[in-house]
C-alpha positions in Angstrom: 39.7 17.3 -21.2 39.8 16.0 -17.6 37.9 18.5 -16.6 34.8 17.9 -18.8 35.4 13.8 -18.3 34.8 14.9 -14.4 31.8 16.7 -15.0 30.4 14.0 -17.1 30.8 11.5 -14.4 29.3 13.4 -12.0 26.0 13.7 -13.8 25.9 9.8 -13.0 27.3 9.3 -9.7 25.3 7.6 -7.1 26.8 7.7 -3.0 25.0 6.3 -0.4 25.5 8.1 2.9 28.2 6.5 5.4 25.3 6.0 7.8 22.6 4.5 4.9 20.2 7.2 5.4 19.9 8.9 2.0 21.8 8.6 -1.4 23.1 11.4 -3.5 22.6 11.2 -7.2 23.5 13.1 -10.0 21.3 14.7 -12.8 21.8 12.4 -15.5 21.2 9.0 -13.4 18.2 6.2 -14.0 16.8 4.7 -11.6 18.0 1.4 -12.2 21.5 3.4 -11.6 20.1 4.2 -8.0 18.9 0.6 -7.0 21.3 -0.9 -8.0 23.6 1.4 -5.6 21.5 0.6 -2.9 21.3 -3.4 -3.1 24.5 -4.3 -1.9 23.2 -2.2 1.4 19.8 -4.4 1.5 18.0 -0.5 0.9 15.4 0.7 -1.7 13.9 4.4 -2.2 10.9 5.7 -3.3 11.5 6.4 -7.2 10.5 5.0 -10.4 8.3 2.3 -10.9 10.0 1.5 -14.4 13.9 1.0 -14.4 14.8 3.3 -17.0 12.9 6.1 -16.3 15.4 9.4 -15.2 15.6 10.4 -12.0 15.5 14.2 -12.4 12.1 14.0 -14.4 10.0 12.1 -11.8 11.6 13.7 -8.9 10.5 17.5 -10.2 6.8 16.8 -11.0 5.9 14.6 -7.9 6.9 11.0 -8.8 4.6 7.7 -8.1 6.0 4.6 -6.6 4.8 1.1 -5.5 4.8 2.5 -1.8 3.5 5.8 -1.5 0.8 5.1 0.6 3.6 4.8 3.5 6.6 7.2 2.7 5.1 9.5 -0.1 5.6 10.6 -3.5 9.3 10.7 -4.9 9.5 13.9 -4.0 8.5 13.8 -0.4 11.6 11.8 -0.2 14.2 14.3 -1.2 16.0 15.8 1.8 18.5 18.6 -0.4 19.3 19.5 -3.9 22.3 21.0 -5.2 20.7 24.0 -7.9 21.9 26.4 -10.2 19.8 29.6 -10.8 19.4 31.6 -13.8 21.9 33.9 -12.4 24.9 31.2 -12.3 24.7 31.3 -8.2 24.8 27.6 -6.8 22.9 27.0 -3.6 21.6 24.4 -1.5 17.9 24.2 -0.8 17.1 21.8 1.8 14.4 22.2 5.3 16.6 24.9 6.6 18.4 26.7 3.5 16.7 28.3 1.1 13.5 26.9 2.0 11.4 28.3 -0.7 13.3 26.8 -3.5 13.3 23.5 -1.8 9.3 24.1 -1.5 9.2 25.0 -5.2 11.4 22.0 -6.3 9.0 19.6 -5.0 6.5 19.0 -7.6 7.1 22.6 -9.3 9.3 21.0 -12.2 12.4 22.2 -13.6 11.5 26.5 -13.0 13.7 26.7 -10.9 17.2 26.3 -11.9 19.0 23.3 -12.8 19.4 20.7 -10.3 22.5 19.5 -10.0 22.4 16.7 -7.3 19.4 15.3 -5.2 19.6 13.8 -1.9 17.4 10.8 -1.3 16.1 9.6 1.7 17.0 5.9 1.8 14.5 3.1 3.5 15.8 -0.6 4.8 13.5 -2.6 3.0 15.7 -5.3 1.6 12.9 -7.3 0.0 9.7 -7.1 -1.7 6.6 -9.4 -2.7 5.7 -9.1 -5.7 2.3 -10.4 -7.2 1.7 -10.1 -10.9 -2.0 -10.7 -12.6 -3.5 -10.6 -15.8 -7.4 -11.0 -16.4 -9.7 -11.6 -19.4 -11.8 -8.7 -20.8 -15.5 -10.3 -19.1 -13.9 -9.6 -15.8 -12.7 -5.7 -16.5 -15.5 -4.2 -14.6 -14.4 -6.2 -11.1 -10.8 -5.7 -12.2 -11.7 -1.8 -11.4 -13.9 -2.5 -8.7 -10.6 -4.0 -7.0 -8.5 -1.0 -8.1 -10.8 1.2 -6.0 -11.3 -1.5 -3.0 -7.9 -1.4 -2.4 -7.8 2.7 -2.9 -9.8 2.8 0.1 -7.9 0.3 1.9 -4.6 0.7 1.6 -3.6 2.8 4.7 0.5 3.1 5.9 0.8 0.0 8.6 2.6 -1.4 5.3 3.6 0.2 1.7 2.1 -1.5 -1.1 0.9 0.1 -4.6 0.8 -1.1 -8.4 0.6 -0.7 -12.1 -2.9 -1.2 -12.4 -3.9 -1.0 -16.5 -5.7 -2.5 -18.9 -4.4 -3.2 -22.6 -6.6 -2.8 -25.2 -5.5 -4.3 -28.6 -6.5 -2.5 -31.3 -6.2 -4.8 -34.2 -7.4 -8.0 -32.4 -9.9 -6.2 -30.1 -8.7 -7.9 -27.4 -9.1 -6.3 -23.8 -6.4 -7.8 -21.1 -6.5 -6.1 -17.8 -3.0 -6.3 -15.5 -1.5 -5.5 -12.3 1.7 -5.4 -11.2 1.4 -5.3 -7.5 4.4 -4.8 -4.7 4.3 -4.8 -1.3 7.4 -4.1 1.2 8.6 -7.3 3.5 8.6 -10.9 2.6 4.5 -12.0 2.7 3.6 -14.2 0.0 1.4 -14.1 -1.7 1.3 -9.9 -0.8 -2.0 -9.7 1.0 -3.1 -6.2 0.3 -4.2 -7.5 -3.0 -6.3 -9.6 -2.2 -9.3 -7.5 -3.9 -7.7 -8.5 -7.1 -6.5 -12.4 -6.2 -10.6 -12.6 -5.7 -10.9 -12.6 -9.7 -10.4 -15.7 -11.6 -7.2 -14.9 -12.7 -5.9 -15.7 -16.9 -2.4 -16.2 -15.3 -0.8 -15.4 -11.4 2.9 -15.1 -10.3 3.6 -13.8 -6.7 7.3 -13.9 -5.8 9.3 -12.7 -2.9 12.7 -10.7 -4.1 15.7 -8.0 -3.8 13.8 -4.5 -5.3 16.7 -4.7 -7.6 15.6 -8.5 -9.2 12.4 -6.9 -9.3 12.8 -3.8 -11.4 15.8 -5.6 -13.7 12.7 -6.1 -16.2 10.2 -3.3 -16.3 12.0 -1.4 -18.6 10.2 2.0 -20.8 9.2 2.3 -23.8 12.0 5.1 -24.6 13.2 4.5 -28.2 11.7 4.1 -31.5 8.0 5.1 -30.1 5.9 8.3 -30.1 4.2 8.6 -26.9 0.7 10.5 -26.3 -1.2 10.7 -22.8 -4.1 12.2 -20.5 -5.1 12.1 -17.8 -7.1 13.0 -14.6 -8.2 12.5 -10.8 -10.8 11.8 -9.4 -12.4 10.2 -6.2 -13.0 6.5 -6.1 -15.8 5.6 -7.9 -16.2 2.9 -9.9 -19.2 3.4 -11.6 -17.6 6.6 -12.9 -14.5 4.7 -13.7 -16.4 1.7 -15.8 -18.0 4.6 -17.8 -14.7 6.5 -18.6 -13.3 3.0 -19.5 -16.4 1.9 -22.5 -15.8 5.8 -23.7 -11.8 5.2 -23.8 -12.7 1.7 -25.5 -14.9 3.1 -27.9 -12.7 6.1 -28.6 -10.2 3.9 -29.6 -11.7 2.0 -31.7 -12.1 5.7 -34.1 -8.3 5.3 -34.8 -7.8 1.4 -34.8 -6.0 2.0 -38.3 -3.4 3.6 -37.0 -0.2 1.0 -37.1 1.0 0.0 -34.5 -1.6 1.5 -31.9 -0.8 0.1 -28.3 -3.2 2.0 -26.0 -3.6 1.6 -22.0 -5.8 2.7 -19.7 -4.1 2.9 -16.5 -5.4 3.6 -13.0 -2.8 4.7 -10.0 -3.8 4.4 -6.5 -3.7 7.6 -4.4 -4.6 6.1 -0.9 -5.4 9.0 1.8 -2.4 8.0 3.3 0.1 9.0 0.6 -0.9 12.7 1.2 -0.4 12.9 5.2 3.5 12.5 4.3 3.9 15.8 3.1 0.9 17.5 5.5 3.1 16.4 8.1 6.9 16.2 7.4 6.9 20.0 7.9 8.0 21.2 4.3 4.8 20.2 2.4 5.1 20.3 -1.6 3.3 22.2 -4.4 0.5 19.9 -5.2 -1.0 20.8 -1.6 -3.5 17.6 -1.4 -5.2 17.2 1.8 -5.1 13.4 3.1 -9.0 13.7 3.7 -10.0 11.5 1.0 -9.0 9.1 -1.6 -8.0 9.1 -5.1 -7.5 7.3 -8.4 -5.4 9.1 -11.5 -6.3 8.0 -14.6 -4.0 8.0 -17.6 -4.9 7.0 -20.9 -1.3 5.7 -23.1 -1.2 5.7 -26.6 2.4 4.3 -28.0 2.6 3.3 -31.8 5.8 3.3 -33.6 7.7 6.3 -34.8 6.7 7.6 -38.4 3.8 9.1 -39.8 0.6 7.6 -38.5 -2.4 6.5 -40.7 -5.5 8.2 -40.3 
């Protein structure tokens, strides 16, 4: 009826604020729903790096994006949420209502109640640069010395972060490491990746766009794949880091029978930076990092097609 069509639509309504500081968004939006509400205002938020990746999901367990190292993780960048508890009440939590769920919700996952709507801080950053590099396999090792030069040098005069990871085919043993780097503003090509534009480079697009032309295409793996991952952080160190990626290698080549395999070894940047957001905004969240030092997270993907795998 009209009332459940209602209800429906608001799990996907996006508003941007009269004044273009923040945009509300319902539960069941993507965030290619909540760029593309913000482009015809020339404004982007900190949220998924992939388009079709759900909002509520990255939002309740921290949330990276290209430019943490200026404005934080996704969730330092909520200012309210509408919530349900488990006793049917509906309350607000935001810095000055019910201030221990609004705490909680930031990184603490869905525990709490159900969110109904979040309120997003909104940021005037109309365009991006964009650089976008993929290496061949003899030059891994400095591909990973760059991940952790720029770890260490990537403070918050201007937000810039990536998709650092490195394909590894298992049928064709064929190692390809990548970046996807973005930086806010219009320099071309983006200079805080310049550790990377060091390394003879397989193939090397930078481009200057609307956030919204840049995430049209990085879509997620979300049908017709099983997904498995780890992962783990550490402090820059790229000895370490080489020695974790030969074990990873070698690891996978135990189950290269499996069809299908598509494992990645990816490396996100935690500049010191990224932390001091939430050490100083007053509300904090519940991963409770100090900004005293850097740090890399390392996930290890493994996606092969749906169906029972080979052993």
């Amino acid at each position: 009826d009209g009332g459940v069509l209602l209800a429906l639509n608001h799990l996907t309504d996006t508003v941007v604020a009269s004044d273009n500081s923040s945009i509300a968004v319902g539960p069941g939006t993507r965030w290619v729903d909540v760029y593309e509400a913000l482009a015809p205002y020339g404004l982007y938020c900190i949220g998924g790096r992939l388009k079709t990746i759900g909002v509520p999901g990255l939002e309740l367990i921290g949330g990276f994006h290209y430019l943490i190292n200026k404005y934080g993780f996704a969730m330092d960048n909520v200012l309210s949420y509408d919530v349900v508890l488990g006793n049917g009440t509906q309350v607000v939590a935001d810095s000055t209502t019910n201030t221990d769920l609004f705490w909680a919700l930031k990184g603490g996952a869905n525990n709490f109640g159900i969110v109904t709507k979040f309120v997003i801080k909104a940021l005037p950053i109309p365009m991006i640069s964009s650089t976008i590099q993929a290496f061949n396999e003899s030059y891994a090792e400095d591909f990973i010395a760059a991940t952790v030069e720029m770890t260490q040098n990537n403070d918050a005069e201007i937000g810039a972060g990536s998709v650092v990871s490195i394909q590894y085919n298992a049928t064709t043993k064929v190692v390809t490491p990548s970046l996807l780097g973005v930086q806010e503003g219009t320099e071309s090509p983006p200079s805080r990746f310049a550790p990377y534009s060091r390394i003879p480079s397989l193939q090397t697009v930078n481009n200057v766009s609307t956030p919204r032309e840049w995430h049209k295409n990085l879509d997620t793996p979300n049908q017709m794949f099983r997904v498995q991952f780890a992962h783990k952080t550490i402090k820059p160190d790229t000895d370490q880091l080489v020695k974790i990626y030969k074990a990873w290698k070698d690891a996978v080549d135990t189950v290269s029978d499996v069809k299908g395999l598509y494992p990645t070894f990816v490396l996100n940047i935690i500049s010191k930076s990224t932390m001091t957001v939430a050490k100083e905004n007053g509300i904090g969240n519940t991963w409770g990092l100090d900004d005293d030092q850097d740090l890399i997270s390392e996930s290890l993907h493994t996606i092969h097609p749906l169906g029972r795998a080979s052993s």
